[in-house]
C-alpha positions, 0 to 999 in steps of 0.5 A: 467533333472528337473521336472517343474511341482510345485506340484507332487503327486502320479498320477500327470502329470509330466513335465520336461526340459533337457540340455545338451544331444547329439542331436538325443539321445534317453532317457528313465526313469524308477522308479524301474521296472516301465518304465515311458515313453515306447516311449523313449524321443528324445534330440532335435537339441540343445541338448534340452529335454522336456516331461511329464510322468505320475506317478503311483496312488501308488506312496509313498510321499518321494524322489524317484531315477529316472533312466535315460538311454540313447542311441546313445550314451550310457548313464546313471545316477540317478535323484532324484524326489520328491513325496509330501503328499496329505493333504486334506482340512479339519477344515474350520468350526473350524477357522475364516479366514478374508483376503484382497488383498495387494500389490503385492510382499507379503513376512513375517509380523511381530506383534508390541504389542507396536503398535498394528499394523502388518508390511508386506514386499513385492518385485516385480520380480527378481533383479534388483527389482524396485518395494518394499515396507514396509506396516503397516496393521491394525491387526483388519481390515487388512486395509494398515495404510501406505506404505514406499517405499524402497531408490533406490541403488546408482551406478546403473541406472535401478531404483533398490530399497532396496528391503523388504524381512525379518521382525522384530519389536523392540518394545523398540525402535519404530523400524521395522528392514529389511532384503534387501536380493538381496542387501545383507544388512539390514534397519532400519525404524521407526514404528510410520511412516515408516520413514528411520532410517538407510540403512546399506551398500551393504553387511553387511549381505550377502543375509540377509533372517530373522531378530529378535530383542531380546528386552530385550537384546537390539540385533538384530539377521539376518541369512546370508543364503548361509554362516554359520553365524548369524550377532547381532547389537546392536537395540539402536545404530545399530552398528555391534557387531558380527557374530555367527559363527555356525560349522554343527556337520556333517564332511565336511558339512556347515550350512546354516542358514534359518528362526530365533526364539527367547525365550526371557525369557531363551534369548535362539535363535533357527535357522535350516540349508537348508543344513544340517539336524541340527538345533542349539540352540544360546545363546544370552547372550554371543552370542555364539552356545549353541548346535547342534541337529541333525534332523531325516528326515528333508530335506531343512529346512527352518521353526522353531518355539518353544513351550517353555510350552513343550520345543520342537521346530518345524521344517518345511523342505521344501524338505521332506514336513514334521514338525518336533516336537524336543524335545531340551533336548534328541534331540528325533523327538516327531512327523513326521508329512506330511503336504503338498508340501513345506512347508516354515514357521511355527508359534506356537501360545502360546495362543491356543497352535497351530501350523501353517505351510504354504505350498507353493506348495500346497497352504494349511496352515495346523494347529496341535497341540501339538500331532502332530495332523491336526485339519485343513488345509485351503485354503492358496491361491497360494504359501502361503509364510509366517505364524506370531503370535500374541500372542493372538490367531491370525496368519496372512498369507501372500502368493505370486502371479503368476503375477499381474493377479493372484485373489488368490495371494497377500493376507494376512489372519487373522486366529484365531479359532472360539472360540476366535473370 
C-alpha cells in the first residue's frame, strides 16, 4: 500500500492504492489507537485496493507507522507514512522575484561568469524521451538567447534523444558539460553556441544526475547515482581518469551519491548519499575520499551545498523535509530546520550569506540564513526542481510542470533580496 497523495499534512485527505490482496479481504488502518477507516476497506476482484482517510489536525510532521490489519484471511503488516511540515508563506516584501515561462521539461541551471549567461536543461516525460533540450538564458531578462537540441540515440527507432538533465559550466574551456541520465552518460557542448563538443557512450556514467567542473584542477566530477562512485574526466581532453569510489561508514549499507559541491579554493568536493545518512568530503587533488560524516536526521538526501566563511555544509533530504546545518570539523548538526515537503536542492549564496531550498512537494522555495532562521518562503510554483547561485546575490529557480496545460510550471525565477536589486 502507498499514499498518492503528493503533499501530506496534519489534517490532509489521503489517498492511497494497493496490490496484491485476496479479493474480498477486508483491510483496516490504525495510526496508534486511532483507527483511520471505521469502515474496513474491501480488495476488489483483482486483488485492487484504493481509499482515503483523513489524517487527525494533531498529526506531528515526521515518519509515522501505519498499521495494516487484514481479515478473510488474517493479515497484518507496518507502512510507513510520511507527514511534512506545514511552511507558511512568508517574506515576499523582502525578495524581488522575476520570472518567465520556459520550455517545458525544466530541470538544473548553471551560471558562467565567463559568459555572463544561465544554462538550463529540460526533458519531456519518461523514457524513451523524445523531446530535450540545452537553453542558454539571459541572466538579466531571463530571455532564451539559444536553444541546442539533444542527438537522437542510435539503434533505437522511437526517436529517443540524449536527454538534459544535470548541468555544469567550465568557464576555462567555453564548455556546458550534461549529465544524459536515462542514457547513462554524459555530453559536452560548446557555451558560445551550443554546439555538440562530445557525446560520450551509453554507459559511461551510469544514471549520470549532477555534474561539476573544478576549473582550476581541469576535472570534471558526475555523481552515478544507484552505484557508489563519483566518475572525474579531465575538462580539456575529456578523457575518463577515475571513479571515486566512496565506502558508506554504516555496515552493510551502500552510498548513493545525489547532488554535487565543489570549494575550489580548499579543492575540497562534497556530496550526500539517498541512501544512507552520510554525506562525504572529497579531495580533488588526488581524488580520493577525505571523510565521512554521518548525518542526524536526515532521511533521502539529495541537496549540499557549502558555506565555506562558517565551514558548514547544508543538507536538504527529501524524505525527512528538513536542512541540515553540519559543522565538517566535529560533524555537529548546528541547525534541523523543517522547511516544507520534499525538498530537493539548496543553493548558498556567499554574497548575502542565504540560503535557499526549493520544495518540490510544496511548491515553496524557503530562504534562511545562517542561524537557521526562515526569513522567507515563496511561492515556487508547481514542483520547484532546482535552486543555482550566481555569486552575486541572485538565485534562479526552475520548477517542473504537471503537463503542458499547467500555467504554474516551467518557470525559471530570478530571485535576489530587495536591497540588492
Amino acid at each position: 500500500m502507498r499514499p498518492t497523495t503528493p503533499l501530506i499534512v496534519a489534517g490532509s485527505e489521503v489517498e492511497f492504492i494497493g496490490r496484491d490482496f485476496t479479493p474480498g479481504q477486508e483491510i483496516t488502518l490504525s495510526r496508534g489507537d486511532t483507527v483511520l477507516n471505521p469502515e474496513p476497506y474491501v480488495a476488489d476482484a483483482e486483488g485492487g485496493l484504493s481509499g482515503t482517510f483523513t489524517l487527525p489536525e494533531d498529526a506531528v510532521p515526521g515518519r509515522h507507522p501505519i498499521v495494516l490489519r487484514a481479515s478473510n484471511p488474517s493479515a497484518a503488516r507496518i507502512v510507513e507514512l510520511k507527514i511534512s511540515p506545514q511552511v507558511p508563506l512568508s517574506g515576499e516584501d523582502r525578495f524581488d522575484v522575476a520570472e518567465a515561462p520556459l520550455p517545458q521539461g525544466l530541470y538544473q541551471t548553471a551560471y558562467s561568469a565567463g559568459s555572463d549567461a544561465l544554462f538550463v536543461t529540460s526533458a519531456v516525460g519518461r523514457p524513451p524521451v523524445t523531446e530535450s533540450a540545452l537553453l542558454k538564458v539571459d541572466p538579466h531578462t531571463l530571455e532564451v538567447l539559444a536553444q541546442a537540441t539533444p542527438e537522437q540515440v542510435p539503434g533505437y527507432d522511437d526517436q529517443r534523444v540524449f536527454a538534459t538533465y544535470g548541468v555544469g559550466v567550465d568557464d576555462a574551456n567555453d564548455n556546458v558539460w550534461i549529465t544524459n541520465t536515462r542514457e547513462d552518460t554524459i555530453s559536452v557542448y560548446r557555451q558560445s553556441d551550443l554546439s555538440l563538443v562530445k557525446q560520450f557512450d551509453i554507459g559511461t556514467v551510469p544514471h549520470s544526475r549532477d555534474v561539476i567542473v573544478d576549473t582550476q584542477r581541469g576535472k570534471a566530477y558526475v555523481s552515478a547515482t544507484g552505484e557508489n562512485y563519483i566518475s572525474v574526466f579531465d575538462a580539456t581532453s575529456l578523457d575518463f581518469i577515475t571513479n571515486i569510489e566512496i565506502a558508506s561508514a554504516l555496515r552493510g549499507e551502500r552510498f548513493v551519491p545525489m547532488s554535487l559541491e565543489l570549494d575550489e579554493e580548499s579543492g575540497r568536493l562534497f556530496t550526500v548519499s539517498l541512501n544512507t545518512p552520510e554525506a562525504v568530503v572529497i579531495d580533488t587533488e588526488n581524488d580520493s575520499v577525505e571523510k565521512v560524516v554521518r548525518l542526524a536526521n536526515a532521511n533521502r538526501a539529495s541537496g549540499v551545498a557549502y558555506d565555506a566563511e562558517s565551514e558548514r555544509l547544508l543538507v536538504a533530504s527529501q524524505g525527512s523535509d528538513n536542512l541540515l546545518y553540519v559543522d565538517l570539523a566535529s560533524g555537529e548538526i548546528v541547525h534541523d530546520v523543517p522547511v516544507g515537503a520534499g525538498p530537493l536542492n539548496v543553493a548558498f549564496d556567499t554574497a548575502t550569506g542565504l540560503a535557499y531550498v526549493s520544495n518540490r512537494a510544496s511548491g515553496t522555495v524557503t530562504v534562511l540564513d545562517r542561524e537557521g532562521q526562515i526569513v522567507a518562503n515563496l511561492d515556487g510554483g508547481t514542483f520547484p526542481n532546482h535552486v543555482h547561485e550566481d555569486g552575486k546575490g541572485n538565485v534562479f529557480a526552475v520548477n517542473k510542470s504537471r503537463g503542458e496545460d499547467d500555467p504554474q510550471g516551467d518557470h525559471i525565477r530570478r530571485i535576489a533580496p530587495s536591497a540588492l536589486q
